[in-house]
DOVO-100467 format. One record per residue (C-alpha): x, y, z. Coordinates in steps of 0.25 Angstrom, whole numbers, always signed. Example, Ala and Ser with C-alpha at 12.3 -4.5 7.8 and 13.67 -1.06 7.14 Angstrom:
BEGIN
+49,-18,+31
+55,-4,+29
END
This chain:
BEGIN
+83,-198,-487
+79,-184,-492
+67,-189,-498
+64,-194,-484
+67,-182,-478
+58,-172,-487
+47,-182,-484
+42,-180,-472
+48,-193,-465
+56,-188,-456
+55,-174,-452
+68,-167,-448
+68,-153,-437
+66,-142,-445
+72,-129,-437
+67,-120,-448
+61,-107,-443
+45,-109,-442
+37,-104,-452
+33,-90,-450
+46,-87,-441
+58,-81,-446
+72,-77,-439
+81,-84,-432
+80,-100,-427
+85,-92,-413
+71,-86,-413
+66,-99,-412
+57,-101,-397
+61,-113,-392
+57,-111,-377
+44,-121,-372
+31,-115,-366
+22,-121,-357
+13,-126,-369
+26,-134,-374
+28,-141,-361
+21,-155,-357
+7,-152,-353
+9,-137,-355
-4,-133,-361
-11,-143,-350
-4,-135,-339
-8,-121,-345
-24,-126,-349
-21,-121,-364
-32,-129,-374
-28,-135,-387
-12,-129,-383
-4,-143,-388
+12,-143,-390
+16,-139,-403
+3,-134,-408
+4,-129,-422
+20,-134,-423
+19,-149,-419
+32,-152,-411
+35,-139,-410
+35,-130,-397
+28,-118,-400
+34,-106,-408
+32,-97,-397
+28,-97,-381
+13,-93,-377
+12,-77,-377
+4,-79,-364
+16,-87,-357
+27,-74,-360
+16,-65,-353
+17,-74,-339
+30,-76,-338
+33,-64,-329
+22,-69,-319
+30,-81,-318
+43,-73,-315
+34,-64,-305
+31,-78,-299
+44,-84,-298
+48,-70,-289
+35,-72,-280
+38,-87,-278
+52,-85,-273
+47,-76,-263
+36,-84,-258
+46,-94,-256
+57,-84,-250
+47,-79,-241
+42,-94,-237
+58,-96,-233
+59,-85,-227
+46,-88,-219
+51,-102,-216
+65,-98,-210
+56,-88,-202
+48,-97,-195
+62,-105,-194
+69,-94,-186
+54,-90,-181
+54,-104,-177
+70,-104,-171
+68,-93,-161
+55,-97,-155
+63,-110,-152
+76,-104,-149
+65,-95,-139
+59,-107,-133
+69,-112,-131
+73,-102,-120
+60,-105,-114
+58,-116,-102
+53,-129,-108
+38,-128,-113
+35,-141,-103
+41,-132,-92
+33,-119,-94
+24,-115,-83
+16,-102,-79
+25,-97,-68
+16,-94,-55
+12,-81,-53
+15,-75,-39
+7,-76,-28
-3,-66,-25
-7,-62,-11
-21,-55,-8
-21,-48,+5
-37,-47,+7
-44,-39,+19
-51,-47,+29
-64,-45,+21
-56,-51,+9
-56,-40,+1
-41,-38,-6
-34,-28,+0
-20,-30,-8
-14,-42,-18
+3,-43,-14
+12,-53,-22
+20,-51,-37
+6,-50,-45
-4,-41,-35
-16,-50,-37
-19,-66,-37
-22,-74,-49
-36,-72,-55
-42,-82,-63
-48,-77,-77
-64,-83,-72
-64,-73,-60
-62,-62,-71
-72,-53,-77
-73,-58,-92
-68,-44,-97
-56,-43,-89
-47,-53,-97
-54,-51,-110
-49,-36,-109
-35,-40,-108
-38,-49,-119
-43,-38,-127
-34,-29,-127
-19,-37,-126
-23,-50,-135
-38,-51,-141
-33,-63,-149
-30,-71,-137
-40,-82,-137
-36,-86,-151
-20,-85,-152
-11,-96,-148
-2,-88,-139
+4,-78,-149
-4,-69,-158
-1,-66,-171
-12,-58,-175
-9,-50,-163
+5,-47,-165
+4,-43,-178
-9,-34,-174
+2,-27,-164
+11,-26,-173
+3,-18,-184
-3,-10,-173
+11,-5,-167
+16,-2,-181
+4,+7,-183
+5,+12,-170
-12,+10,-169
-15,+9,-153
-7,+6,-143
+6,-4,-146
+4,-18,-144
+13,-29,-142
+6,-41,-149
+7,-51,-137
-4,-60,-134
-9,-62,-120
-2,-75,-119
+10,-69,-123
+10,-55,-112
+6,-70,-100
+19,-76,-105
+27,-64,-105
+21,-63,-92
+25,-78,-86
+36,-80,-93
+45,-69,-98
+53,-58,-95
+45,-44,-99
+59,-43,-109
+52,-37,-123
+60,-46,-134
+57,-53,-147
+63,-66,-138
+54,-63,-126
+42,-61,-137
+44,-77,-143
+46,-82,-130
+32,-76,-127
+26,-81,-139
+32,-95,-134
+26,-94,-120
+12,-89,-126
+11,-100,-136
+13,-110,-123
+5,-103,-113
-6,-104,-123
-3,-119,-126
-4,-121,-110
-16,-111,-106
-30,-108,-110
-33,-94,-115
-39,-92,-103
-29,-97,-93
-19,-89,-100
-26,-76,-99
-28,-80,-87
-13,-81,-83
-12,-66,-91
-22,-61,-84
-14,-64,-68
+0,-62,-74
-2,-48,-82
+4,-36,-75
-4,-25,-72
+4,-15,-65
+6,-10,-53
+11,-22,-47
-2,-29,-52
-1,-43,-59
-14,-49,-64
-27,-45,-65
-32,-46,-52
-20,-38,-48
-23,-27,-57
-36,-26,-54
-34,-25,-39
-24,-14,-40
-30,-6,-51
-43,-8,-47
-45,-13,-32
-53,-24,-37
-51,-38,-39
-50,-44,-55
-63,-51,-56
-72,-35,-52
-64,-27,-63
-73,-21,-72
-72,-20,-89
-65,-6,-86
-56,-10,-77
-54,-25,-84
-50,-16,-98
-41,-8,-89
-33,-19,-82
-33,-25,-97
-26,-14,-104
-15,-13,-91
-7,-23,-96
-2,-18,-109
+6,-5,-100
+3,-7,-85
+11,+5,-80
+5,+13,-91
-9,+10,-89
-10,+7,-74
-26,+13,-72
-19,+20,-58
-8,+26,-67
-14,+31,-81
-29,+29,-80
-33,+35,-93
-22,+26,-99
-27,+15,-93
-42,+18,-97
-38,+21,-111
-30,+6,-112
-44,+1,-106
-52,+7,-117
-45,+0,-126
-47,-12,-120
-61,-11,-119
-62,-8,-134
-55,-22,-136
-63,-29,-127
-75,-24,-135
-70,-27,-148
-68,-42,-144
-82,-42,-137
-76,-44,-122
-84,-31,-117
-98,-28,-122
-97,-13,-129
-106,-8,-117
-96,-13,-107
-84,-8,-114
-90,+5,-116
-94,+7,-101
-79,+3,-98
-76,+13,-106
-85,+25,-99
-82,+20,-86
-65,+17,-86
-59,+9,-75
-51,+18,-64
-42,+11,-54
-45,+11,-40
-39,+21,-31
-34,+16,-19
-31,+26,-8
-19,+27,-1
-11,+19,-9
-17,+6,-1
-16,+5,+14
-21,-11,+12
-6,-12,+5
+0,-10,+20
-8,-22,+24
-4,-31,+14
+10,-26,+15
+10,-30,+29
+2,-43,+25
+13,-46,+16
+23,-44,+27
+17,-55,+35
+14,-64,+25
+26,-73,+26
+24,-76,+39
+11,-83,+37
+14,-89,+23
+28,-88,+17
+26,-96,+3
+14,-96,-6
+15,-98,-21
+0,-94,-25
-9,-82,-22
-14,-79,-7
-24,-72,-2
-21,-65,+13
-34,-61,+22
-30,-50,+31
-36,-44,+43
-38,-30,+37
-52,-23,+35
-52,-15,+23
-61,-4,+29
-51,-2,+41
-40,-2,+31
-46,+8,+22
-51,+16,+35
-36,+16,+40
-30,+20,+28
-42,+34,+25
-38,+36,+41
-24,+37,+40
-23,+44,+25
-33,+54,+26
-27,+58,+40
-13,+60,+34
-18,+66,+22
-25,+76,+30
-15,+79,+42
-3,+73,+39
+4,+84,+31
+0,+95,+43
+6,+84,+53
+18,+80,+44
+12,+66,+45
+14,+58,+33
+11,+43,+35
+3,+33,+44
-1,+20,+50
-13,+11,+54
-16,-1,+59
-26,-6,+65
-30,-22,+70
-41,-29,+78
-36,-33,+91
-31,-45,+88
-21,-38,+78
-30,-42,+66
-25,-30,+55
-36,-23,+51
-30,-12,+45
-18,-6,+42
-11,+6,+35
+4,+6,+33
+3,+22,+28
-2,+32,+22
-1,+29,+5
+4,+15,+3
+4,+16,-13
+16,+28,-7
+23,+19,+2
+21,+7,+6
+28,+7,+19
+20,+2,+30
+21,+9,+42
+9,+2,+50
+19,-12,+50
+33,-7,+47
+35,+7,+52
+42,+7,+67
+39,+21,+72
+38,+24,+87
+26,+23,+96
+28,+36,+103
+15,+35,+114
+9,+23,+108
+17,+15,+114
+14,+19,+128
+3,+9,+129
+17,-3,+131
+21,+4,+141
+9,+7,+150
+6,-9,+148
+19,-12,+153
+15,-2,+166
+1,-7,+168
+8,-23,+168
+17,-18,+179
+5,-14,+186
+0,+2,+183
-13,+5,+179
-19,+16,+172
-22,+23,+185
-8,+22,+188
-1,+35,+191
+12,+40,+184
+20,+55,+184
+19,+62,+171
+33,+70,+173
+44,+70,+166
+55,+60,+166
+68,+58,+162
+73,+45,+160
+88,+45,+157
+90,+58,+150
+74,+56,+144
+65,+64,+145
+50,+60,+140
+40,+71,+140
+25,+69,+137
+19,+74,+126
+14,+86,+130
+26,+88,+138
+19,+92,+151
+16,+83,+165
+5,+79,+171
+10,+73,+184
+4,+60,+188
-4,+53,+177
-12,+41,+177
-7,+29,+167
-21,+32,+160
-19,+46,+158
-5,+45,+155
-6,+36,+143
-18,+43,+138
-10,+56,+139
+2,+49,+134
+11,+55,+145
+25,+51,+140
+31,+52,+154
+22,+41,+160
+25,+32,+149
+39,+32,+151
+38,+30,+167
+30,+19,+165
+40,+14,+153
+51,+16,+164
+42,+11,+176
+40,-4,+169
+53,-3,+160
+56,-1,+146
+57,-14,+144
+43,-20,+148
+36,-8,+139
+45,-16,+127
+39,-28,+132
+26,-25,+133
+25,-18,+118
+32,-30,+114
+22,-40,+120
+10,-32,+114
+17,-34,+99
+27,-24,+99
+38,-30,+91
+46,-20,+85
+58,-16,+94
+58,-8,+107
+67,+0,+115
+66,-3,+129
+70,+10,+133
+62,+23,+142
+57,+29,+128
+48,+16,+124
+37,+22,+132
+36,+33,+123
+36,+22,+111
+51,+25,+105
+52,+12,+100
+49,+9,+84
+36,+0,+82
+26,-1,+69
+11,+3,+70
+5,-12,+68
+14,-16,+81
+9,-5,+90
-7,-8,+85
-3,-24,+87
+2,-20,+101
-11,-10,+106
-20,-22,+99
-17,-30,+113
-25,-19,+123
-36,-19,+111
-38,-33,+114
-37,-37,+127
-21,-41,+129
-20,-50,+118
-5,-47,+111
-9,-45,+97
+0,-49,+82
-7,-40,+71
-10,-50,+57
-16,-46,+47
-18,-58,+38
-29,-67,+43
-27,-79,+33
-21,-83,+19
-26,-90,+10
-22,-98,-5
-28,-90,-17
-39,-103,-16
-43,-100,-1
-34,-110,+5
-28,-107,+19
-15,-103,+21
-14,-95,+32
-25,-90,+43
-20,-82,+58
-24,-91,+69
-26,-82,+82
-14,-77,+88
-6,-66,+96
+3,-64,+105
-7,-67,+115
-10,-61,+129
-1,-49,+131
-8,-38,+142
-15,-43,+154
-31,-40,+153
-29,-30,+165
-20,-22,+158
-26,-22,+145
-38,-15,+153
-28,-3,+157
-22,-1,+145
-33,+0,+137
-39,+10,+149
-27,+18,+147
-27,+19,+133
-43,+22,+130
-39,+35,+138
-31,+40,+128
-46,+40,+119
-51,+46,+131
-41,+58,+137
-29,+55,+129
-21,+57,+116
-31,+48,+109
-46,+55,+111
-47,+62,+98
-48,+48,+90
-58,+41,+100
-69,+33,+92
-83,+36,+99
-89,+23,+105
-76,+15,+106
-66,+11,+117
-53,+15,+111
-37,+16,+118
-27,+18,+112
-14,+27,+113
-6,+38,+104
+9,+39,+100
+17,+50,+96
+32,+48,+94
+44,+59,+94
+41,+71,+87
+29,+67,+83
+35,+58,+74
+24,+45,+75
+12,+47,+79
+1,+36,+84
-11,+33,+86
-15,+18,+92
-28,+13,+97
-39,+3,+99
-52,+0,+101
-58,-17,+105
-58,-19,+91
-46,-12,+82
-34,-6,+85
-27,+4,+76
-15,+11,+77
-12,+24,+68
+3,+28,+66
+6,+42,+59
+20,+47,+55
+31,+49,+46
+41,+38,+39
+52,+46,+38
+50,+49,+55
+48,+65,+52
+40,+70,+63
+26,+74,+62
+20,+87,+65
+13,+83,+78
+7,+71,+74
+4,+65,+89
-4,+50,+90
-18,+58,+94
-19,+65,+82
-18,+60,+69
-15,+46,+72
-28,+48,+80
-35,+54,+71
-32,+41,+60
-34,+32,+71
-48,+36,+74
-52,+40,+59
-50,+24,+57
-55,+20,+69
-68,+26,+68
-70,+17,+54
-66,+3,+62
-73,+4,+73
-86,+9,+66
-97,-1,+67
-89,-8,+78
-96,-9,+92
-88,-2,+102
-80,-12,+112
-72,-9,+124
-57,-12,+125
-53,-24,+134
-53,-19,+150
-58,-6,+145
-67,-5,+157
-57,-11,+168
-50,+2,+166
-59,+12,+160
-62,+23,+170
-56,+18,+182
-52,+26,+195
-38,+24,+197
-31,+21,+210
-20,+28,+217
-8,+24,+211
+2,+16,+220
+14,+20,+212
+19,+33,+207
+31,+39,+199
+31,+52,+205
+41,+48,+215
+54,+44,+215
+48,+31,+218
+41,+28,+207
+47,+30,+192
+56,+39,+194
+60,+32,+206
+63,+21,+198
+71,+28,+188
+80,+31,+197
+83,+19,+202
+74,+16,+213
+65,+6,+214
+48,+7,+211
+37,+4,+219
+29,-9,+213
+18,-7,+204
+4,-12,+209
-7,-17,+205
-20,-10,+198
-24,-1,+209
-37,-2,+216
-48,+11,+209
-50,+21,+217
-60,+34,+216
-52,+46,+211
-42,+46,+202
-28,+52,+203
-30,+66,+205
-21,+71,+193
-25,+60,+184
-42,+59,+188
-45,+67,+174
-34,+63,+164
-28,+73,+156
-34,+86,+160
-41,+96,+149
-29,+104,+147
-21,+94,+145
-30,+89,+135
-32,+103,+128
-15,+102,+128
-13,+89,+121
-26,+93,+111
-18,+107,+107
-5,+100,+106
-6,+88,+101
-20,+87,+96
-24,+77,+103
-11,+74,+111
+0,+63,+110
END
């Protein structure tokens, strides 16, 4: 057994200490390298390295040197693997509640299968009756433009300066926000807000103007389904008509209209770069608020578009020398009376419409601008001296077709329309009822009555001039404006048929059958009165003023057009004839010869109420009549501010512009009546008798007929109003009442 055992046969473990080691059998290594595991050496490329190389079946003494070297790496290793995977948690439960809130947000939305662009409110544009625009009304100020009637540039510059990425994100823009966000914490340039374009349209369509982190995921929702359901180009196109420019102003062709008095499609590069830049801050950079703002905004605009190449450097560069201004318009806009009063009338002609209209009016530009220069530069230059602070025009063809009208003197300061809505009195004006009613009973202007005083229960009317001239003609009296005469023939055919008579011209306002109607106490609006003197200017004919002449769809299809119409035949032919004989005398001898237009066949008739309180002026000519009315709102008296004067002088001033390049026409009957010999009257009021017979209860002698002519006048009444007179009233008055 021993002998075996020292052989060699069987080898026993031997735990002695190798050779050339000494200590402790505790110092022994018995850890394993890489080397003495399976495939170690293959796995590391070492050459020749073998398991138990030099000790066969025997780990090696000691581990590599080069393995004690890495082993902090692997320590720095294990740290960055744990947080790569920390980080890769954390990232996934991001995008988890990332994830969450976009659903829990989505869900507060309608259905996606029930989302639809809301409609955008009708527009309604009020065009001249040569089609030119004269005002846009509706919730946006301008119709729906599609993006092939713009100029190229006009949209690129909103793209190039809110989202220059448009064409190539999906709705929301990454690059962009965090572009915004580094810019704002650098505070380089103005602040932006990192929303795409799609993103401000559904803002726009959809949501509240609320600024929260819930309103701003919603937003993204809507963008990513907008740009799921649109084109590039429709949806800039939606951006384009539902942005708010200011000022009332929604959509580009609204902005363009009320900054630059110009349709969309006729902007220039300046002016596109303006209307580009608006939208970020349209209070603050409103071109009629904060010009320089608004150019500086634009320049920036136009150094974006030439980064991006959508504005040849030469073109931007000359954009830049030549900045847009706004256009002025003067006096606040008298064409917004007329669309006010279009917008009034509306309803009656069309009460539902759901998509945009378009209104052609009767009203000429050119007498509309001409009305508005006469009646502003006349108060701008007289109406401080005269304590005179607004006014009123209006003036129609004959067949109370509007061609213009002026509702006051500023309408961007108030917007009250005093040619349709204020009820002021008449004064004299209003004389022209009352001697229709006297000539229907029979008088004529040869017809004599007393210029006295009168008293009629405790009443005392005086004239004007507060002097008597005895026995007048009816021509010379109305031409004169002889209060006492008027209201003896109000008394003569009663109050009540002087109500009726205004009434059947078109009067409609209420009136007081009472004494003082002659004198026009009663409360009627300046379009009635012009409506109402349109039936001598055209033969008898009872007029109802319009002023739209058709409507139509914004694609031209028919949705209204006026048929002929009025009220019909209201003065007999004969009568007509007199009264417009009467009235042409006040161009000739009476309180209206100062605004005679040379060449033409005028009548007409002044008005001046209570202490010079309203003052008017209306009169006519075959083809237009116009009346002018001038006063105060508040009633406060003016100082001397009669019909002859300034409402004359504005009367004729406009006038003188409409009727240029007409040829001259005579008014119906003119010469029936025109310089004709009167006969002796049959009936007179200078005897108890006559009027004041009949005021005092005892009966009056029929009216008869039109007289037979005879040579000589009435002695007292052969030359009218005599030069002292004349010289009287002028020194007085200015030109008399």
């Amino acid at each position: 057994m021993a002998k075996g055992r020292a052989g060699g046969g069987r080898g026993e473990p031997n735990f002695d200490v190798p050779e050339g080691r000494a200590g402790d059998p505790a110092d022994l290594d018995l850890r394993l390298s890489r080397a003495d595991r399976a495939g170690g050496g293959v796995a590391r490329g070492e050459s020749g390295s073998k398991v138990g190389r030099g000790t066969k079946g025997r780990a090696s003494a000691a581990p590599p040197a080069r393995a004690l070297r890495k082993a902090p790496r692997r320590a720095r290793r294990s740290i960055l693997g744990r947080l790569v995977y920390g980080v890769f948690v954390l990232g996934l439960w991001g995008v988890i509640g990332v994830a969450g809130l976009v659903a829990y947000h989505a869900s507060q939305l309608p259905p996606i299968d029930q989302l639809a662009v809301p409609k955008r409110p009708p527009n309604i544009a009020i065009l001249a009756s040569d089609g030119s625009l004269l005002a846009n009304r509706g919730e946006t100020g301008g119709r729906v433009v599609s993006i092939k009637e713009l100029p190229p540039y006009l949209p690129r510059a909103f793209v190039a300066i809110e989202d220059r990425r448009f064409y190539s994100h999906l709705g929301v823009d990454p690059v962009g926000i965090a572009r915004a966000v580094a810019q704002n914490i650098t505070r380089r340039g103005v602040s932006q807000g990192g929303s795409t374009l799609t993103q401000q349209l559904a803002k726009n369509l959809f949501l509240t103007p609320e600024r929260s982190a819930s309103r701003k995921i919603q937003e993204a929702i809507l963008a990513l389904w907008l740009e799921h359901k649109y084109s590039k180009d429709e949806i800039l196109e939606l951006y384009l008509n539902r942005v708010y420019f200011g000022a009332g102003a929604y959509g580009v062709e609204a902005a363009a209209q009320r900054y630059f008095g110009k349709p969309a499609k006729s902007v220039t590069l300046a002016e596109a770069a303006i209307l580009g830049g608006l939208v970020q801050a349209p209070s603050r950079l409103a071109p009629n608020r904060n010009l320089p703002a608004a150019q500086a905004r634009a320049a920036q605009v136009l150094a974006a578009m030439e980064e991006l190449g959508f504005a040849k450097p030469a073109d931007a560069k000359l954009a830049l020398a030549t900045p847009a201004r706004p256009a002025s318009v003067r006096g606040g806009g008298s064409a917004n009376y007329v669309a006010d009063l279009v917008m009034d009338v509306l309803d009656d002609f069309l009460p539902k419409f759901e998509s945009d209209i378009v209104i052609n009016t009767t009203v000429d530009t050119g007498l509309q601008a001409a009305g508005e220069k006469a009646l502003v530069d006349e108060l701008n230059q007289k109406g401080g001296r005269y304590n005179v602070a607004q006014g009123a025009l209006v003036s129609m063809k004959p067949d109370g077709a509007i061609r213009a009208l002026v509702g006051g003197r500023d309408y961007a300061k108030s917007q009250f329309n005093r040619a349709t809505t204020a009820k002021r009195q008449p004064g004299s004006s209003f004389k022209p009822f009352v001697y229709l009613a006297a000539v229907e009973h029979g008088l004529t202007p040869d017809t004599v009555r007393d210029d006295a005083p009168i008293s009629i229960k405790g009443w005392n009317p005086e004239n004007y001039s507060r002097d008597y001239r005895g026995p007048v003609t009816l021509r010379d009296a109305l031409a004169l404006s002889l209060n006492t005469v008027a209201v003896r023939l109000g008394q003569e055919v009663g109050p009540k048929s002087v109500v009726q008579t205004a009434q059947r011209l078109g009067i409609s306002s209420p009136l007081q059958a009472n004494g003082s109607i002659a004198l026009g106490t009663s409360e009627v609006t300046p379009l009635e009165m012009v409506g109402a003197y349109a039936a001598f200017a055209n033969g008898g004919t009872g007029v109802i003023p319009y002023v739209i002449a058709s409507v139509k769809s914004a694609d031209g299809k028919v949705l209204y057009k006026r048929k002929e119409g009025g009220l019909g035949r209201v003065i007999d032919p004969n009568a007509v004839s007199m009264m417009n004989a009467m009235m042409h005398e006040t161009f000739v001898t009476g309180t209206a010869k100062k605004a005679e237009v040379p060449g033409w066949d005028l009548a007409g008739k002044t008005g001046t109420s209570q202490d010079f309180r309203d003052a008017w002026f209306i009169a006519y000519s075959a083809t237009l009549v116009t009346g002018v009315w001038l006063g105060n709102d508040d009633g406060e008296p003016t100082k001397k501010v009669s019909g002859g004067n300034l409402p004359g002088e504005i009367w004729k001033a406009y006038m003188t512009v409409a009727l240029k390049g007409q040829s001259p026409a005579m008014l119906p009957g003119a010469k029936n009546w025109r310089n004709r010999a009167p006969a002796e009257p049959a009936v007179t009021n200078s005897t108890p008798g006559g009027l004041i017979g009949a005021l005092l209860g005892e009966p009056q002698a029929a009216a008869p007929a039109a007289p037979a002519p005879r040579a000589a006048r009435h002695a007292d009444a052969s030359r009218g109003p005599s030069q002292d007179d004349r010289n009287f009233l002028e020194k007085l008055f200015g030109v008399g009442e």
